[in-house]
Jmol script that loads the backbone (N, CA, C; Angstrom):
load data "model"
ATOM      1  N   UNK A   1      81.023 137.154  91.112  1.00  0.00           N
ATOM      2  CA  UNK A   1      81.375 136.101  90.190  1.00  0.00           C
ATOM      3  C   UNK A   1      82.663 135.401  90.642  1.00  0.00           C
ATOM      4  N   UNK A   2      83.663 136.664  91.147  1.00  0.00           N
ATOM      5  CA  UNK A   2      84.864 135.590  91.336  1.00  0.00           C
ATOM      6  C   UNK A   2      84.447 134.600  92.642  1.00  0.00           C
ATOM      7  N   UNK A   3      83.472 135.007  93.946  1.00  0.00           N
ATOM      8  CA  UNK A   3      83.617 134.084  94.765  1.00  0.00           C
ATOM      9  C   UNK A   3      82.814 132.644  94.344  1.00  0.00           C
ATOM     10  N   UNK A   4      81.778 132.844  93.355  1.00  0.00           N
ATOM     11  CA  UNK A   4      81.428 131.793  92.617  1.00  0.00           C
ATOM     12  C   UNK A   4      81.975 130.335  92.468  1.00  0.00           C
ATOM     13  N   UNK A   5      83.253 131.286  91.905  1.00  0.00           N
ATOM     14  CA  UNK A   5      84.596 130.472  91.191  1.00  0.00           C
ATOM     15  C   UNK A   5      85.525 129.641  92.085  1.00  0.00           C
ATOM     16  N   UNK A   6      85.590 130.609  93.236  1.00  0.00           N
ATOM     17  CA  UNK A   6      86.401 130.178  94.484  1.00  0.00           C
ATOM     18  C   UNK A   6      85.568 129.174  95.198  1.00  0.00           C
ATOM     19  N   UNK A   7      84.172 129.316  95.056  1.00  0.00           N
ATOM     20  CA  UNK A   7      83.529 128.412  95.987  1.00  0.00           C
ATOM     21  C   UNK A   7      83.650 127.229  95.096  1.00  0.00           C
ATOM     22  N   UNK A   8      83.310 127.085  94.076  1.00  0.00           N
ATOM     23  CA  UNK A   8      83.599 125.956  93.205  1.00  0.00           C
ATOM     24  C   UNK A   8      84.544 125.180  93.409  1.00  0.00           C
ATOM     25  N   UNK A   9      85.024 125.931  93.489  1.00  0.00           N
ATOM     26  CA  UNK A   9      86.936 125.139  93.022  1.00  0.00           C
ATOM     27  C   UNK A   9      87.193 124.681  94.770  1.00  0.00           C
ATOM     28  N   UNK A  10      87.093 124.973  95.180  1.00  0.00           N
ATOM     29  CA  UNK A  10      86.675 124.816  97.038  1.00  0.00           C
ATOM     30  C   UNK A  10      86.327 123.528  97.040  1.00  0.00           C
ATOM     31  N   UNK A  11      84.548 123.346  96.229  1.00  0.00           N
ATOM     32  CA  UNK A  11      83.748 122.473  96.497  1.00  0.00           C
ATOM     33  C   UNK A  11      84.695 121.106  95.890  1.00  0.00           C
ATOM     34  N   UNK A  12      84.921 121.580  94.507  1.00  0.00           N
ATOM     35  CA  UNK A  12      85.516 119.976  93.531  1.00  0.00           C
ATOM     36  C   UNK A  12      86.887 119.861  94.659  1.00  0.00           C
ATOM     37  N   UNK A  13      87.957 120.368  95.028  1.00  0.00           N
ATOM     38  CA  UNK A  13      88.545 119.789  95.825  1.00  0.00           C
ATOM     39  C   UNK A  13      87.730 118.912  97.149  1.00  0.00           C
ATOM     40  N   UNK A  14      87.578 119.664  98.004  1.00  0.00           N
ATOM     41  CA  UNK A  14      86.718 119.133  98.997  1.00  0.00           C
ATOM     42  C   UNK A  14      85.836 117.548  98.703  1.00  0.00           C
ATOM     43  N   UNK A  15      85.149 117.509  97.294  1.00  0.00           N
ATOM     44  CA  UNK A  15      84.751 116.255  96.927  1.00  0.00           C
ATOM     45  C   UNK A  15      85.611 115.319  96.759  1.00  0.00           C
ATOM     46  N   UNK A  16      87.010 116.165  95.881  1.00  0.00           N
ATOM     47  CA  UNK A  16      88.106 114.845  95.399  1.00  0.00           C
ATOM     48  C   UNK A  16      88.784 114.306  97.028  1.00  0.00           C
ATOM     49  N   UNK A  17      88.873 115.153  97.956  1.00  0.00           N
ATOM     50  CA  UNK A  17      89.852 114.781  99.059  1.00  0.00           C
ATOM     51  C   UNK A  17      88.956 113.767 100.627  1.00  0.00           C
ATOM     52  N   UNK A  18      87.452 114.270 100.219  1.00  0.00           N
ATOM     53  CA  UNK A  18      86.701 113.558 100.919  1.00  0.00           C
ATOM     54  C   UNK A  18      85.923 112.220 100.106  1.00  0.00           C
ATOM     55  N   UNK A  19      86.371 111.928  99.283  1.00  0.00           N
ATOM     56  CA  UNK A  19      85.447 110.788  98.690  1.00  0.00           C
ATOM     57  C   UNK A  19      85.831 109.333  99.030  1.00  0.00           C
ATOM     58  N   UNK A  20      85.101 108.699  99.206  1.00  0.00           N
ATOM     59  CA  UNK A  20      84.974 107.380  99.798  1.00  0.00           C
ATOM     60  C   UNK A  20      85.879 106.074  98.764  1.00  0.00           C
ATOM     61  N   UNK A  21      87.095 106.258  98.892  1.00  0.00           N
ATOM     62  CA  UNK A  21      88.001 105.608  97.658  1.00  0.00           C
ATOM     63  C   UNK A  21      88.024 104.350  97.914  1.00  0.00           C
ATOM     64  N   UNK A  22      88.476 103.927  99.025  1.00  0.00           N
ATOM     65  CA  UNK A  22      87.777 102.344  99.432  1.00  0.00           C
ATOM     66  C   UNK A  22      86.750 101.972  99.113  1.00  0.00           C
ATOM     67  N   UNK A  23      85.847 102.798  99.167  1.00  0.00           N
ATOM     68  CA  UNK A  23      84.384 102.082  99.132  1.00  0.00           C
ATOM     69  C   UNK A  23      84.301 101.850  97.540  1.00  0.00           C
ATOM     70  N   UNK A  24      84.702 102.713  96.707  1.00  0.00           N
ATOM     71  CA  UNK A  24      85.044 102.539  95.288  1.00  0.00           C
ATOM     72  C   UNK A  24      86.003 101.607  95.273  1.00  0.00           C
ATOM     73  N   UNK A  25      86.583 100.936  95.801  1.00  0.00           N
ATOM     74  CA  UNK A  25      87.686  99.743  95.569  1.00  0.00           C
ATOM     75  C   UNK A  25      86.812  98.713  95.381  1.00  0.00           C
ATOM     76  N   UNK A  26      86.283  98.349  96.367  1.00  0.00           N
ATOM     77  CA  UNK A  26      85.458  97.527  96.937  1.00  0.00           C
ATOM     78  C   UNK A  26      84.855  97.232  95.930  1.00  0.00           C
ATOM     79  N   UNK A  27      84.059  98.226  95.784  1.00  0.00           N
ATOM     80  CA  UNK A  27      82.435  97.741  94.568  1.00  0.00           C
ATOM     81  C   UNK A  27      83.232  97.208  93.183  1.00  0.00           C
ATOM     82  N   UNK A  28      84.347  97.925  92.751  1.00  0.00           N
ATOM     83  CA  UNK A  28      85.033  97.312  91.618  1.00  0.00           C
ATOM     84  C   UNK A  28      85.289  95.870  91.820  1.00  0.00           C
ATOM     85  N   UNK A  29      85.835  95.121  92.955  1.00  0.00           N
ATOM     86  CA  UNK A  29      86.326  94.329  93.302  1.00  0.00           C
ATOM     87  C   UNK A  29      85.056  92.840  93.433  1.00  0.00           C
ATOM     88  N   UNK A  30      83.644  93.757  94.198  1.00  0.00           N
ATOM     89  CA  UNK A  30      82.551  92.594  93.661  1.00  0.00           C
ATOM     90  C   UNK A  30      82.106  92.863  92.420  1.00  0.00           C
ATOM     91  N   UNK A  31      82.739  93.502  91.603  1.00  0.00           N
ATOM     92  CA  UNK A  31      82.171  93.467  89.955  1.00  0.00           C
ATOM     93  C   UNK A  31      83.099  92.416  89.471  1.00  0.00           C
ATOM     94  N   UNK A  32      84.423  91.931  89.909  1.00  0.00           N
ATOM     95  CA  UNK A  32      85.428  91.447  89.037  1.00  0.00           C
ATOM     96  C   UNK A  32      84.562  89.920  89.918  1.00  0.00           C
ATOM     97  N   UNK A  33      84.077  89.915  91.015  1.00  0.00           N
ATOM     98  CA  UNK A  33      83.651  88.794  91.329  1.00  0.00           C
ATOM     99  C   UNK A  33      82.345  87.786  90.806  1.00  0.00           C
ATOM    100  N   UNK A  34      82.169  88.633  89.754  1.00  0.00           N
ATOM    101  CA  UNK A  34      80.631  87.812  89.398  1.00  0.00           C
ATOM    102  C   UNK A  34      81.744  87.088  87.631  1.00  0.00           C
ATOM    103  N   UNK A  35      82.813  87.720  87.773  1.00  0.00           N
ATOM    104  CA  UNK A  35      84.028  86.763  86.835  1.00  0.00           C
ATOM    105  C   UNK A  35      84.531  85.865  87.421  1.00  0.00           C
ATOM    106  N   UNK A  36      84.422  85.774  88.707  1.00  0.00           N
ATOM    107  CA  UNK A  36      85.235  84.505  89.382  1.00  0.00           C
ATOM    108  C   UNK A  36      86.759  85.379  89.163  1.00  0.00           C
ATOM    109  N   UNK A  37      86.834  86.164  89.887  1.00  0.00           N
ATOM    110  CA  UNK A  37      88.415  87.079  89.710  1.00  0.00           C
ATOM    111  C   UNK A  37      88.161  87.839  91.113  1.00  0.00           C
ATOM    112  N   UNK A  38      89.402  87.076  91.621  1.00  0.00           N
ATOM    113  CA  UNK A  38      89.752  88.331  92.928  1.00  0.00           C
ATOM    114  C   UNK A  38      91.278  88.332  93.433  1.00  0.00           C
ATOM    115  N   UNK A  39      91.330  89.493  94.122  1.00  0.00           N
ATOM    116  CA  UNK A  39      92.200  89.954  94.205  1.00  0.00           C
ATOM    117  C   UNK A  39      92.457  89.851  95.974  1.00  0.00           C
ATOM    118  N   UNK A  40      93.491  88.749  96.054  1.00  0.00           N
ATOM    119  CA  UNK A  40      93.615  88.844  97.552  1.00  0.00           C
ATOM    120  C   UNK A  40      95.111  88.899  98.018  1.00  0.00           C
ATOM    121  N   UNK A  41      95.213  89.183  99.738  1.00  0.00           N
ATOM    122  CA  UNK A  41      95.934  89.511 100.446  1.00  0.00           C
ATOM    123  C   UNK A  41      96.677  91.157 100.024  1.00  0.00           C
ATOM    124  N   UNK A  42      95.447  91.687  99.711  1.00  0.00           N
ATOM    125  CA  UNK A  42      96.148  93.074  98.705  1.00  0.00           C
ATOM    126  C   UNK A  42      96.501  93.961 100.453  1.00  0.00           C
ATOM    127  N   UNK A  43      96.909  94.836 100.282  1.00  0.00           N
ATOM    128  CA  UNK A  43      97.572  96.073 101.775  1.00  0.00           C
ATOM    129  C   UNK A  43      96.899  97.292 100.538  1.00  0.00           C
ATOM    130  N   UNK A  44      95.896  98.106 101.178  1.00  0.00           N
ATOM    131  CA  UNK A  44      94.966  98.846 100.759  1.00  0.00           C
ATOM    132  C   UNK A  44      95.691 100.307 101.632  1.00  0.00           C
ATOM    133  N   UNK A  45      95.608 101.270 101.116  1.00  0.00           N
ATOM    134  CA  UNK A  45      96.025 102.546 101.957  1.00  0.00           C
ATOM    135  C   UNK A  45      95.553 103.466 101.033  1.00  0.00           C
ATOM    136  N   UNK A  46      94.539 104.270 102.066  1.00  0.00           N
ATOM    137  CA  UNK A  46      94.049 105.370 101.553  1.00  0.00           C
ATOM    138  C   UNK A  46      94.612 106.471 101.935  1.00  0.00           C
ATOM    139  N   UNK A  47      95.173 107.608 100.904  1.00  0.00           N
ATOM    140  CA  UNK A  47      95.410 108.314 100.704  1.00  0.00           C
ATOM    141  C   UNK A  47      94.620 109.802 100.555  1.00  0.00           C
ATOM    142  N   UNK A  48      95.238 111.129 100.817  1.00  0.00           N
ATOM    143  CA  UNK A  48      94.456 112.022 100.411  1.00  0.00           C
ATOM    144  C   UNK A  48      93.671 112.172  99.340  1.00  0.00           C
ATOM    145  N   UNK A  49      94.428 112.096  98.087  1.00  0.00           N
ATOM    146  CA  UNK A  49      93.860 112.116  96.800  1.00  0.00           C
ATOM    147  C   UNK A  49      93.730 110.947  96.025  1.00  0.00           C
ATOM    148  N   UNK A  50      94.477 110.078  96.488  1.00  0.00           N
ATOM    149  CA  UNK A  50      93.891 108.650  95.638  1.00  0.00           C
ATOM    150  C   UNK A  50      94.361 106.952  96.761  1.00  0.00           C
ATOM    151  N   UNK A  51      94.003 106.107  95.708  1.00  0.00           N
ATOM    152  CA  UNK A  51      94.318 105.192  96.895  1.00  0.00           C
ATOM    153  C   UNK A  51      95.220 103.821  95.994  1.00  0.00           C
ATOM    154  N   UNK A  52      96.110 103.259  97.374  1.00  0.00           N
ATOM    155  CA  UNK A  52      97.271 102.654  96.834  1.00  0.00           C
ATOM    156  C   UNK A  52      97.003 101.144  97.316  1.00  0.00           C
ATOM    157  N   UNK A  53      97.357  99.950  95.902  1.00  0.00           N
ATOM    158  CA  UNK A  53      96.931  99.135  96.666  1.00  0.00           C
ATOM    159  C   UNK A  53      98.375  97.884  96.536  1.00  0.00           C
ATOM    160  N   UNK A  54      98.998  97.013  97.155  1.00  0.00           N
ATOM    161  CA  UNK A  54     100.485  96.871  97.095  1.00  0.00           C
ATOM    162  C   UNK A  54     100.038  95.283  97.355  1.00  0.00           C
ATOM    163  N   UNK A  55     100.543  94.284  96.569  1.00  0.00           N
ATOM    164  CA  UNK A  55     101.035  93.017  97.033  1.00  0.00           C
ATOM    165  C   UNK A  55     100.035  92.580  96.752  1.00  0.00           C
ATOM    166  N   UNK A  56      99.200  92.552  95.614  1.00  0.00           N
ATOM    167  CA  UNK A  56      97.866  91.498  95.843  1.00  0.00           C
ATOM    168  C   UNK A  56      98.089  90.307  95.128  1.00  0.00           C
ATOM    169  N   UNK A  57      97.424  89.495  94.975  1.00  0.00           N
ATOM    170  CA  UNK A  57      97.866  88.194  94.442  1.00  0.00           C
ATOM    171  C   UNK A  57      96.433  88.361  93.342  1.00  0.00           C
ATOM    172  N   UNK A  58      96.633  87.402  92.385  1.00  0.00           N
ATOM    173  CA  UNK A  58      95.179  87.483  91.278  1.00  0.00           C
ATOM    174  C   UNK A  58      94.970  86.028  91.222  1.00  0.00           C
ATOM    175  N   UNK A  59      94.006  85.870  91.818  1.00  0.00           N
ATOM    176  CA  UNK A  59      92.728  84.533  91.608  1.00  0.00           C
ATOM    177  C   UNK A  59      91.921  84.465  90.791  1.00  0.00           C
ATOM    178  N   UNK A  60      91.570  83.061  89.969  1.00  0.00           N
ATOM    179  CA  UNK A  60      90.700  82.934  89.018  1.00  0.00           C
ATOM    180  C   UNK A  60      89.933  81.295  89.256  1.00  0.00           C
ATOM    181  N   UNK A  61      89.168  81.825  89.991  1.00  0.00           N
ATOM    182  CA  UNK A  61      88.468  80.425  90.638  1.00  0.00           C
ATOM    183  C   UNK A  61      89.185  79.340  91.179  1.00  0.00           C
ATOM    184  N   UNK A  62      89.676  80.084  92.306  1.00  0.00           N
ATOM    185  CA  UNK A  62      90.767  79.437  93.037  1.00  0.00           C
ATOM    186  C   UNK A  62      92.311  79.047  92.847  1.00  0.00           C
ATOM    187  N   UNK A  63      92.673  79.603  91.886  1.00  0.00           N
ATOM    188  CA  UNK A  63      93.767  79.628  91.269  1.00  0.00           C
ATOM    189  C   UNK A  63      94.596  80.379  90.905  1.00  0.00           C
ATOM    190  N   UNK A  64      95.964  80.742  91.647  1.00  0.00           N
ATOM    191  CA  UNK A  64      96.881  81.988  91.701  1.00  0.00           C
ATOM    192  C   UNK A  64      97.554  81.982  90.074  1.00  0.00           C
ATOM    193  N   UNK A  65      96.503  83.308  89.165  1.00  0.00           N
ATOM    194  CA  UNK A  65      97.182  83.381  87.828  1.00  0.00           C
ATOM    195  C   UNK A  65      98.094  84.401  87.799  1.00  0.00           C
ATOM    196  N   UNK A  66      98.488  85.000  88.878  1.00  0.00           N
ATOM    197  CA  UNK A  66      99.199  86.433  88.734  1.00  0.00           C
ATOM    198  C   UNK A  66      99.804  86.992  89.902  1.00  0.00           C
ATOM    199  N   UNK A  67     100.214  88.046  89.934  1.00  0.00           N
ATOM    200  CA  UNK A  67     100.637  88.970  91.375  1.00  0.00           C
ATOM    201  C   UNK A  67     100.619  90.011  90.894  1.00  0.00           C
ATOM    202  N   UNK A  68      99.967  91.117  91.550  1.00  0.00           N
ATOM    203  CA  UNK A  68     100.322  92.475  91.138  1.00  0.00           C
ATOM    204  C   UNK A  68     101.035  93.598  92.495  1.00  0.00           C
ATOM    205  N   UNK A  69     101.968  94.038  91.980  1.00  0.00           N
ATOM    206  CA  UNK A  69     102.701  95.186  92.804  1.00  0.00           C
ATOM    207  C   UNK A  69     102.188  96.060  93.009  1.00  0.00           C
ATOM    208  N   UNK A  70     101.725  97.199  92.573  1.00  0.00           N
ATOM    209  CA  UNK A  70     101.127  98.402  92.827  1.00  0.00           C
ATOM    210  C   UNK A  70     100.249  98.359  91.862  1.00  0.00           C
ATOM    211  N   UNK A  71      99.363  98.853  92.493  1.00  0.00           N
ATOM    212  CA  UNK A  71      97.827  99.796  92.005  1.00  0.00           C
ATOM    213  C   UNK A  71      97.417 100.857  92.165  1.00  0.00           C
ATOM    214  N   UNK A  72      97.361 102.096  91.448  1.00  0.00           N
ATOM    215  CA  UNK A  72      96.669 103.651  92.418  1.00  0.00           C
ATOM    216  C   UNK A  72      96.165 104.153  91.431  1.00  0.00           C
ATOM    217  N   UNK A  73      95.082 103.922  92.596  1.00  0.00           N
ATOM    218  CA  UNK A  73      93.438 104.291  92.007  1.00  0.00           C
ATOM    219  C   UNK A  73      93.494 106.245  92.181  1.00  0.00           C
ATOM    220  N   UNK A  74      93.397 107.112  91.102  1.00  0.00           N
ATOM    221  CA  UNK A  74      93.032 108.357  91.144  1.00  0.00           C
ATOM    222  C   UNK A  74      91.653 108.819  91.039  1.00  0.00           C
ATOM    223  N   UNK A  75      90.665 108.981  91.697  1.00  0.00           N
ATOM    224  CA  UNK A  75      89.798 109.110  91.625  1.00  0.00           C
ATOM    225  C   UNK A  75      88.820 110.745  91.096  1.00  0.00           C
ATOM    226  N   UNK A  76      88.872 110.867  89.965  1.00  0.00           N
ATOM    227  CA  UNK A  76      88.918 112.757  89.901  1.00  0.00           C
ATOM    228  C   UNK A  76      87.128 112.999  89.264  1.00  0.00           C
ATOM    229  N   UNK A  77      86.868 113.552  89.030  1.00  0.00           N
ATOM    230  CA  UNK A  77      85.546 114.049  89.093  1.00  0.00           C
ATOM    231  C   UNK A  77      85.110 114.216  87.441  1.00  0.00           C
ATOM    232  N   UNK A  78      86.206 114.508  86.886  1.00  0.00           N
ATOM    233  CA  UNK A  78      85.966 114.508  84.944  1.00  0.00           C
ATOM    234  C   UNK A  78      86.981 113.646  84.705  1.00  0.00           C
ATOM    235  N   UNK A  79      87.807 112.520  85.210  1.00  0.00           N
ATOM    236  CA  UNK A  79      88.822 111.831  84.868  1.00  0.00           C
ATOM    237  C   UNK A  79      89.226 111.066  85.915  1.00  0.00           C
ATOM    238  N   UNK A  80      89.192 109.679  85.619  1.00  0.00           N
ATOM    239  CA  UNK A  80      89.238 108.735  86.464  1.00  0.00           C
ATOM    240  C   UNK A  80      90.650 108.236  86.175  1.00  0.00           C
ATOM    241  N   UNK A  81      91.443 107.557  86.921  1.00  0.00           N
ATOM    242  CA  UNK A  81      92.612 106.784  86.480  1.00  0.00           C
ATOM    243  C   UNK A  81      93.183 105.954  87.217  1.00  0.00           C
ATOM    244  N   UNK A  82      93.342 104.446  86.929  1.00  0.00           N
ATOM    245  CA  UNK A  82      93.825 103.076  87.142  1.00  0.00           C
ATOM    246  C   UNK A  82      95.564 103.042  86.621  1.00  0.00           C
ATOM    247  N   UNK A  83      96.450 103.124  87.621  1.00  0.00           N
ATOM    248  CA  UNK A  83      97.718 102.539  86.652  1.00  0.00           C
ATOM    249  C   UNK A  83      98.122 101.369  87.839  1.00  0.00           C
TER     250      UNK A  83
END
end "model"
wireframe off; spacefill off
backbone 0.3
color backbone group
């Protein structure tokens, strides 16, 4: 039973540290696009456990409504988190 436990806990790391966090950027990013909302000249860096995104500018059908500084995406398996 305990190696059960160990393999588990093994596995959910192993998922959180190998998961494709860009590629989850991304798909968020053509969802905000069927709003006419994007997010450009962002500096994207993936990280072990989550991913950081620095300097993007916010477009709204061609039109700079914003800037954002930091973004980090946590990506967890029962709990997701955007700050």
């Amino acid at each position: 039973m305990k190696r059960f436990f160990s393999f588990s806990a093994l596995l959910v790391i192993g998922l959180i540290v190998f998961l494709p966090k860009s590629n989850l950027y991304y798909s968020a990013e053509e969802a905000l696009a069927s709003a006419h909302l994007y997010l450009n000249n962002e500096e994207i860096n993936d990280r072990l456990l989550y991913l950081d995104i620095r300097d993007a500018s916010l477009l709204l059908d061609n039109m700079m409504i914003g800037s954002v500084e930091h973004i980090r995406f946590i990506p967890l398996i029962a709990f997701n988190r955007a700050t």
